[in-house]
Residue frames as qw, qx, qy, qz and C-alpha x, y, z in Angstrom:
[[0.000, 0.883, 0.469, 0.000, 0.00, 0.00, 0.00],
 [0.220, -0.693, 0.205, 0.656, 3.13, 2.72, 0.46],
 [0.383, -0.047, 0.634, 0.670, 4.36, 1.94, -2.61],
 [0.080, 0.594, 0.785, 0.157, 0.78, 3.15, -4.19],
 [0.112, -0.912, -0.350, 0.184, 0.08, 5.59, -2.23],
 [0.463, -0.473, 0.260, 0.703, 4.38, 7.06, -3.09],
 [0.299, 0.094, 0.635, 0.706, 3.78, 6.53, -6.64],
 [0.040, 0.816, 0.495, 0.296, 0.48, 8.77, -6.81],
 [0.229, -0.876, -0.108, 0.411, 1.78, 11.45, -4.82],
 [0.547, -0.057, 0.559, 0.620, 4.82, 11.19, -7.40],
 [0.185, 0.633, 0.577, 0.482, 1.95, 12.10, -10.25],
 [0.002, 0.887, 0.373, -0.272, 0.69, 15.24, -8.39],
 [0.288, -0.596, 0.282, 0.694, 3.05, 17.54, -10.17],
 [0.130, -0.071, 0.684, 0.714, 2.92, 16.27, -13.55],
 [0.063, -0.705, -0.682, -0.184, -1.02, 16.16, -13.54],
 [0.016, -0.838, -0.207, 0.505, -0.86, 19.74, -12.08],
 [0.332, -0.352, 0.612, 0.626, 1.57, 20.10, -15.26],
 [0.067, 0.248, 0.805, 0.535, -0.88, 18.64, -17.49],
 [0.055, 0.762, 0.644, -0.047, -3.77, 20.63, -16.22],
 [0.002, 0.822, -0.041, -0.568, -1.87, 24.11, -16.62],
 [0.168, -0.189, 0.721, 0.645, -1.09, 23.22, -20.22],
 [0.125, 0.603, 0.774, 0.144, -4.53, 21.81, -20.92],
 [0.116, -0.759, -0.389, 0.509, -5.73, 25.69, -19.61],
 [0.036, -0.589, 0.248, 0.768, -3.15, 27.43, -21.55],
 [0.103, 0.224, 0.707, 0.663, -4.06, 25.53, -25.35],
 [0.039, 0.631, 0.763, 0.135, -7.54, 26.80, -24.41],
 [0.060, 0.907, 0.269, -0.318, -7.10, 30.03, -23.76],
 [0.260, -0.398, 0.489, 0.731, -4.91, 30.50, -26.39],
 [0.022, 0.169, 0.833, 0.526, -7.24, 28.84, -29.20],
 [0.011, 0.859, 0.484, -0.163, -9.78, 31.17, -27.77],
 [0.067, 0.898, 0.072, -0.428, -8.55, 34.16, -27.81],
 [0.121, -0.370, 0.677, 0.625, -6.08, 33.28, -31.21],
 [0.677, 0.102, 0.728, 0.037, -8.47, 31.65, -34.08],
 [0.637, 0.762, 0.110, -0.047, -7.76, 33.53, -36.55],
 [0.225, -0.655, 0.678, 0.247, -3.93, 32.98, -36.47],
 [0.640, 0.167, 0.746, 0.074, -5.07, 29.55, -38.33],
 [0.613, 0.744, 0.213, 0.161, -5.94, 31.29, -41.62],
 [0.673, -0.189, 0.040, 0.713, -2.28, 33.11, -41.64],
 [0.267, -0.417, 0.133, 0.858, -0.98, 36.06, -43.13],
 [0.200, 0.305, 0.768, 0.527, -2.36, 35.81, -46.75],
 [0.213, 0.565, 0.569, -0.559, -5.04, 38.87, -47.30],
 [0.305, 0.520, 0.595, 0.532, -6.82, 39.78, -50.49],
 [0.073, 0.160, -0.089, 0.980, -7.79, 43.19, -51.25],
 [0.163, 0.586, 0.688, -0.394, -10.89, 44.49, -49.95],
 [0.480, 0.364, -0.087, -0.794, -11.91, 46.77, -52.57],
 [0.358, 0.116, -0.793, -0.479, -11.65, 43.37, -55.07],
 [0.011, 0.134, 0.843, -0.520, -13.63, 41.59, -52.32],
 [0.132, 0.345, 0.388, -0.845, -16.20, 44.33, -52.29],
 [0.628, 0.334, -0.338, -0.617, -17.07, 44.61, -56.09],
 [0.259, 0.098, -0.939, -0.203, -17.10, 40.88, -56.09],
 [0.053, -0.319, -0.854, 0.408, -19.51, 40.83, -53.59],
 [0.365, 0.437, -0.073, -0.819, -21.50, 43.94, -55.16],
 [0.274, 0.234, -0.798, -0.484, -21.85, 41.81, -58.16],
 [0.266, -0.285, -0.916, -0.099, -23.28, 38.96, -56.79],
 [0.238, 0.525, 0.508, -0.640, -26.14, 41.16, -54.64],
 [0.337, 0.454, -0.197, -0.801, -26.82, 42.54, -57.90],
 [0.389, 0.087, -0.810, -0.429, -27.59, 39.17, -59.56],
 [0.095, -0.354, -0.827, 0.426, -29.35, 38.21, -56.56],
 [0.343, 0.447, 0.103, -0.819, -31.78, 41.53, -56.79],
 [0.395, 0.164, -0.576, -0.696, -32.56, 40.34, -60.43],
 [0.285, -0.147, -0.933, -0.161, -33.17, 36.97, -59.57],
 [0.002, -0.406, -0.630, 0.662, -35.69, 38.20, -56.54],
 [0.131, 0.340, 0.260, -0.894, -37.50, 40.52, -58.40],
 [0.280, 0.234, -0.741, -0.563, -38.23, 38.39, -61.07],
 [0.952, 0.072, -0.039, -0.295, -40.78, 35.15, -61.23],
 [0.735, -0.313, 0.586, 0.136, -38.91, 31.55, -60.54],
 [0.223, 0.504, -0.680, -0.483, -36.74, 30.70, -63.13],
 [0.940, 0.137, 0.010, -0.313, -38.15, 27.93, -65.25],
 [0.929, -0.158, 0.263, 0.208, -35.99, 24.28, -65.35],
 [0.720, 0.568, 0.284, 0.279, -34.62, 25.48, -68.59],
 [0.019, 0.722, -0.417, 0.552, -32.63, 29.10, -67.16],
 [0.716, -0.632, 0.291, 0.052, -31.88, 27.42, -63.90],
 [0.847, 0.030, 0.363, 0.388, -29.77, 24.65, -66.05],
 [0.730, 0.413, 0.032, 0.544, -27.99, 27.19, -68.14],
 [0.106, -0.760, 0.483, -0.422, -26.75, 30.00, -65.50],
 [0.753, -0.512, 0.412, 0.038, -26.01, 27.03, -62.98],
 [0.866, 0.032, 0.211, 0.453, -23.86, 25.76, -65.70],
 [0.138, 0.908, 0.001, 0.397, -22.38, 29.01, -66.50],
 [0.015, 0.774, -0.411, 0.481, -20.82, 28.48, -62.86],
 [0.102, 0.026, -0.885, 0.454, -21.45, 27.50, -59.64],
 [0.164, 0.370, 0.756, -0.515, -24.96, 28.61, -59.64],
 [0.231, 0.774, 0.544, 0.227, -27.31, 30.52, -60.87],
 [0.004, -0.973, -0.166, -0.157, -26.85, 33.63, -58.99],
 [0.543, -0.667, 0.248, 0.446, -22.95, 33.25, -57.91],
 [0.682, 0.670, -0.241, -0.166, -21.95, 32.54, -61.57],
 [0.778, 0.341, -0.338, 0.406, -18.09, 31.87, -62.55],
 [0.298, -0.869, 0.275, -0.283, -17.22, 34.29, -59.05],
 [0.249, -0.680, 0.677, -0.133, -14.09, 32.62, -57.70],
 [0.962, 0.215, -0.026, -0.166, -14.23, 29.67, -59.54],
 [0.602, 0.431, -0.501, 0.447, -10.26, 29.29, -59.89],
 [0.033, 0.585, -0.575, 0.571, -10.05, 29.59, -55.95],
 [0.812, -0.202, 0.324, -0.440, -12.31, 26.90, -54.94],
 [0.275, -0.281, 0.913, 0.107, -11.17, 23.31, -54.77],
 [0.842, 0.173, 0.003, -0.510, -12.57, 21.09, -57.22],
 [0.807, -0.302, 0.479, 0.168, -11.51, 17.66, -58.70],
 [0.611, 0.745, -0.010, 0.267, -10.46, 19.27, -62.00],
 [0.210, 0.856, -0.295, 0.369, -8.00, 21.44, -59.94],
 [0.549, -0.582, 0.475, -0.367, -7.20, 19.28, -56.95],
 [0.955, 0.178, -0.228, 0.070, -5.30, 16.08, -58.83],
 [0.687, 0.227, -0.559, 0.404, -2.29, 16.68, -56.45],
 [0.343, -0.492, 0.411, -0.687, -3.86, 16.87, -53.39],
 [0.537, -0.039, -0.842, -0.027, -3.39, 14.40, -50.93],
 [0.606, -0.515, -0.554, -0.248, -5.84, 12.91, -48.47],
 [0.520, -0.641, 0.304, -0.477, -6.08, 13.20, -45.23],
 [0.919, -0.220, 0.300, -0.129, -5.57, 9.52, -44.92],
 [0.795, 0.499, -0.143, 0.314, -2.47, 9.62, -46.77],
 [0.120, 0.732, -0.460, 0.488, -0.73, 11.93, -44.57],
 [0.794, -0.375, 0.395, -0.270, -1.81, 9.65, -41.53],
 [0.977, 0.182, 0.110, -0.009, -0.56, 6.81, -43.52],
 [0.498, 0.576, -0.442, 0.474, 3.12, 8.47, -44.50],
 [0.343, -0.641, 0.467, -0.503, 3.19, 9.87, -40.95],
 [0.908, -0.284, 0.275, -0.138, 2.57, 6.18, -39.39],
 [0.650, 0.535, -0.371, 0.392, 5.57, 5.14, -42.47],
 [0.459, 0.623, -0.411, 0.482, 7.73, 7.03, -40.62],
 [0.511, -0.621, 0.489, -0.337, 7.28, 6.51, -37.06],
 [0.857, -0.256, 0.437, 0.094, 7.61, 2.51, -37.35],
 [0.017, -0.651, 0.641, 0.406, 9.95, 2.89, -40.10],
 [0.555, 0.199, 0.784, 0.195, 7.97, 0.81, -42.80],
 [0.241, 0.610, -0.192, -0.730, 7.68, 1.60, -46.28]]
């Protein structure tokens, strides 16, 4: 029973260790979450008229009657929709543009490679 009772007192440090770490990732990844998207900023005027644009195709489409089957199917192919069009098409991930991106479950799969050193 000493032995037991040595080897938990032993722990009280490193669990007080692991509970001021646990504290700090959370209040860090609170009060940081936009450090995750990084440095990288586009302009805001291009932003702005891009977003002008698409209110303005929206207004049309509102003020109109429902498109029939026949205009849905050729502005949605036109883009991404009807009323976003071609708008950042070249910045969105598709599988036309995304033939050397690898998986999530690849990277798990190298990563495991290299810890037991099989390949």
């Amino acid at each position: 029973m000493k032995n037991i009772s040595f080897g938990l007192s032993v722990l009280r440090p490193v669990r007080f260790l692991i509970v001021v770490f646990t504290c700090a990732l959370l209040i860090f990844s609170n009060a940081f979450p936009a450090a995750a998207i990084g440095t990288k900023q586009s302009s805001p005027q291009k932003a702005t008229d891009q977003l002008l644009e698409t209110q303005k195709e929206t207004d049309k489409a509102t003020a109109k009657p429902p498109l029939g089957l026949e205009e849905t199917t050729r502005k949605a192919n036109e883009g991404l929709n009807e009323v976003q069009g071609a708008a950042d098409l070249n910045k969105m991930n598709r599988p036309e543009n995304s033939q050397s991106a690898v998986s999530a479950e690849d990277k798990v799969e190298s990563f495991l490679e290299k810890i037991t050193g099989k390949k």
